[in-house]
N, C-alpha and C positions, 0 to 999 in steps of 0.2 A: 547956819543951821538949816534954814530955809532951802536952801543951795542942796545938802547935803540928802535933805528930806525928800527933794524933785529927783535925785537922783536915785536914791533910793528905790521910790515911785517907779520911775521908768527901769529900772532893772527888774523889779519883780513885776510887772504886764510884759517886758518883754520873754522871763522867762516862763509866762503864763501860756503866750502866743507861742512861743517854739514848743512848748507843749503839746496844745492843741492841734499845732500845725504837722509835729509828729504822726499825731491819731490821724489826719486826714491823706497824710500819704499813706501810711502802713494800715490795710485794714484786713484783718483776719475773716474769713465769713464762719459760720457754725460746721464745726466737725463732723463729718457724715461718716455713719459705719456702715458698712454693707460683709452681710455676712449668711452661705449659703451653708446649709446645712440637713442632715435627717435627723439629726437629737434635739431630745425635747430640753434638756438641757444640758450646756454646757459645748463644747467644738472638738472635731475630733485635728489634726497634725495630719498634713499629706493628702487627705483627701479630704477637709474640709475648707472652704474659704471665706477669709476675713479680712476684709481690707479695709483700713483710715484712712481718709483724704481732706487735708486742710486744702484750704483754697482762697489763696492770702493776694493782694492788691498793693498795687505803688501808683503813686501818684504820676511818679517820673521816673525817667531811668534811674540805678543804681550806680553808686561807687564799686568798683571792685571787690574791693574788700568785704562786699555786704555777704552777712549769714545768714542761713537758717538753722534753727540748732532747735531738736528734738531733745526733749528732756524725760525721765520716765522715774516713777514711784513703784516699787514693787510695794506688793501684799503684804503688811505689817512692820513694814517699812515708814518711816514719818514723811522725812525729805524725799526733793526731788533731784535726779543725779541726772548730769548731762549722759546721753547715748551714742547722739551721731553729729556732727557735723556739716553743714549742705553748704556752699559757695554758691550763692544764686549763680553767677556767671559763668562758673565752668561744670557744676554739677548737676544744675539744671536740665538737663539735656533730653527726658527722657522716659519712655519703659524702660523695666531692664528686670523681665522675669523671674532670676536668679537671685535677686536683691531684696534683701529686707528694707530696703526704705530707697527712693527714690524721687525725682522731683522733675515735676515737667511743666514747658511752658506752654501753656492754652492760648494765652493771647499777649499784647503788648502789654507789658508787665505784670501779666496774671500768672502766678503759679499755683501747681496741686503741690502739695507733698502729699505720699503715698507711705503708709506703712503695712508690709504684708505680713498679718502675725499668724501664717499656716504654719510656719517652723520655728513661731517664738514660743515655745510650750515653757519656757522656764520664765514665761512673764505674764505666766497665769492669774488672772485678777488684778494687774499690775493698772496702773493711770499712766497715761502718757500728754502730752500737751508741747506746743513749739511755741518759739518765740522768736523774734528779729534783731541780729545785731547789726546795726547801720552807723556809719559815722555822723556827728551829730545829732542824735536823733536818741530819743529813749525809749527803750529796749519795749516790744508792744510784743503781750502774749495771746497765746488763742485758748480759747474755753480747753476745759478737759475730757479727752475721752477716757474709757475704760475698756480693759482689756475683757475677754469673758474668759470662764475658766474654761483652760482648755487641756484635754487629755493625749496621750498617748493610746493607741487606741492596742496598742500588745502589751502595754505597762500597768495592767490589773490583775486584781484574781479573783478566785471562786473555789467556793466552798462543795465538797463533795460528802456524800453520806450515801452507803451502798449497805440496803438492809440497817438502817439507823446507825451504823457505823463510822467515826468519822476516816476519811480516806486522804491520801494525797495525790493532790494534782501531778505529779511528776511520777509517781509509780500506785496504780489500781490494782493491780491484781489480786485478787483476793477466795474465800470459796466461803461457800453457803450451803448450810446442813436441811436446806426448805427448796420447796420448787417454787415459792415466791419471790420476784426480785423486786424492791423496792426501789431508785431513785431519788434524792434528791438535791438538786445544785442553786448555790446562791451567788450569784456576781457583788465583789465587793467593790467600792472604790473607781466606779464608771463611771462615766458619761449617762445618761439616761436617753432611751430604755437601754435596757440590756437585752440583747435578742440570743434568746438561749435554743438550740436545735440537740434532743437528743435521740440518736439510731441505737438500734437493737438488733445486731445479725446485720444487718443494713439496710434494716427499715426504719423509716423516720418514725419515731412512735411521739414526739412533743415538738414543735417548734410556736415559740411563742416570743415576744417582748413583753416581757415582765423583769424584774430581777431573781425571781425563786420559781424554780419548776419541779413538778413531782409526776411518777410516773412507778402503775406498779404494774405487774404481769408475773404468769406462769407459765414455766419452761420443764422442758423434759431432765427429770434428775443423770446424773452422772453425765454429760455435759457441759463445756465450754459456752460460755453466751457470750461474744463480745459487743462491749458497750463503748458507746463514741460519744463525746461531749464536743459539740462546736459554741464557742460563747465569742460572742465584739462587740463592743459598744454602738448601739443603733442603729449597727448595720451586720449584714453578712454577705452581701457582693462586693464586700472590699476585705481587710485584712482584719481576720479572727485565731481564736486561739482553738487547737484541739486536744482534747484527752481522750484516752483510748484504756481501755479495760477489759481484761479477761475474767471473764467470774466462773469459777466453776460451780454447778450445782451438786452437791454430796449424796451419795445416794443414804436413804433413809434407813438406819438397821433396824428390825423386830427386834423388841425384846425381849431378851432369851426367857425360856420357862423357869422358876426356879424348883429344883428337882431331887435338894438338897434333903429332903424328909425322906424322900422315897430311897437314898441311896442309905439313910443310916435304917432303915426296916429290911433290908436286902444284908444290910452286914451283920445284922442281929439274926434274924431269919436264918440264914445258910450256914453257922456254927451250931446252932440250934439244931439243924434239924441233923448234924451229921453226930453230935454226941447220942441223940435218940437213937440213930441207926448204930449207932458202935455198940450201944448199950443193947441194944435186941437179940445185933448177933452172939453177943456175949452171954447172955440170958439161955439161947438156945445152942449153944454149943455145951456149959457146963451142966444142961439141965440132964 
């Protein structure tokens, strides 16, 4: 029993130490996001950049065989589902622009992984985190990052209203019985701000970041006014959306006198007076 006890003993310190001795070769350092942008919140796809980079340690060279494996949780999602794949030794290699994840070596046995989420918009809000598989060795993860929500910056919409009327974005055109034109447009479902610019004839008459903008003015009736909506999510020297609208202004009719008394005394009147006149001549002819 005694025998049994020591052996015991030294199985479980040894599997303490190869524990241990895992965490001192495999060491993750903390996730660093860097991410450049003009919205206040949220990222735009294509022209905004967001990069994670773990940046993991060995103690000593690796086995062939050894992974890196990117694991990711989307939004409302529980678990976490494997992504990608890395082979430190043959996938390491690198930049590589065109790639959503990549891994390179900085130094003798230091690697980055790199995840570029410009073009990951469907892993909006999403966690990501890596971990090591290595022979011998248990599996050592890195903290968690987060994904920020990010937009498509042509995949929203906005509310139009021309003279309090609601209108649609895909056909404006419309007429107005007033020389007043009213405006107003609300970006839904953006990024923040929403930089809204709107022309009149082709003059800028509003550009602002806000999400809702209003503008009134008066134009000459019977008249064509065209009206341009440019709206993008926090930006407008990159890729925006435009609507465009004809309005016509109506001209305004007087209205008519009504005259309808006076035609029925004109029709009573003129029978009237021609029985008087029959009746006279008639009076001086038999007389």
């Amino acid at each position: 029993m005694e025998i049994l006890h020591r052996i015991g003993t030294i199985f479980f310190l040894s599997t303490v130490l190869d524990f241990f001795a895992a965490q001192e070769i495999t060491k993750f350092l903390k996730g660093q996001t860097q991410c450049s942008t003009k919205c206040k919140s949220g990222y735009l796809i294509t022209s905004d950049t967001c990069v994670f980079n773990y940046e993991i340690s060995f103690k000593e060279a690796l086995p062939e065989t050894s992974s890196l494996i990117l694991e990711i949780r989307e939004a409302h999602i529980e678990v976490f589902n494997p992504l990608i794949t890395l082979n430190v030794m043959t996938d390491c290699t690198g930049f590589s622009k065109d790639a959503d994840f990549y891994c390179t070596e900085i130094d003798s046995n230091v690697y980055i992984i790199t995840i570029n989420a410009n073009e990951l918009s469907r892993y909006s809000q999403a966690e990501i985190r890596a971990y090591t598989v290595i022979v011998n060795q248990k599996n050592v993860y890195s903290d968690i990052l987060a994904f920020p929500q990010i937009f498509d910056p042509l995949n929203f919409n906005g509310h139009l209203k021309i003279n309090g009327k609601n209108m649609s974005t895909d056909f404006c055109n419309t007429t107005i019985d007033v020389r007043d034109l009213t405006l107003e447009f609300d970006c839904v479902s953006a990024a923040k701000p929403c930089v809204i610019e709107m022309q009149v004839n082709g003059d800028t008459v509003v550009k602002q970041s806000e999400n809702h903008a209003f503008f009134q003015g008066k134009y000459e009736n019977g008249k064509d006014v065209l009206v341009t909506i440019k709206y993008s999510a926090c930006r407008l020297d990159g890729k925006f959306i435009t609507i465009s609208c004809s309005v016509f202004t109506g001209l305004i009719q007087s209205t008519p006198k009504d005259n309808s008394n006076n035609d029925i005394a004109i029709g009573v009147t003129v029978p009237l007076a021609c029985i008087f006149l029959v009746a006279t001549i008639s009076f001086l002819i038999y007389r």
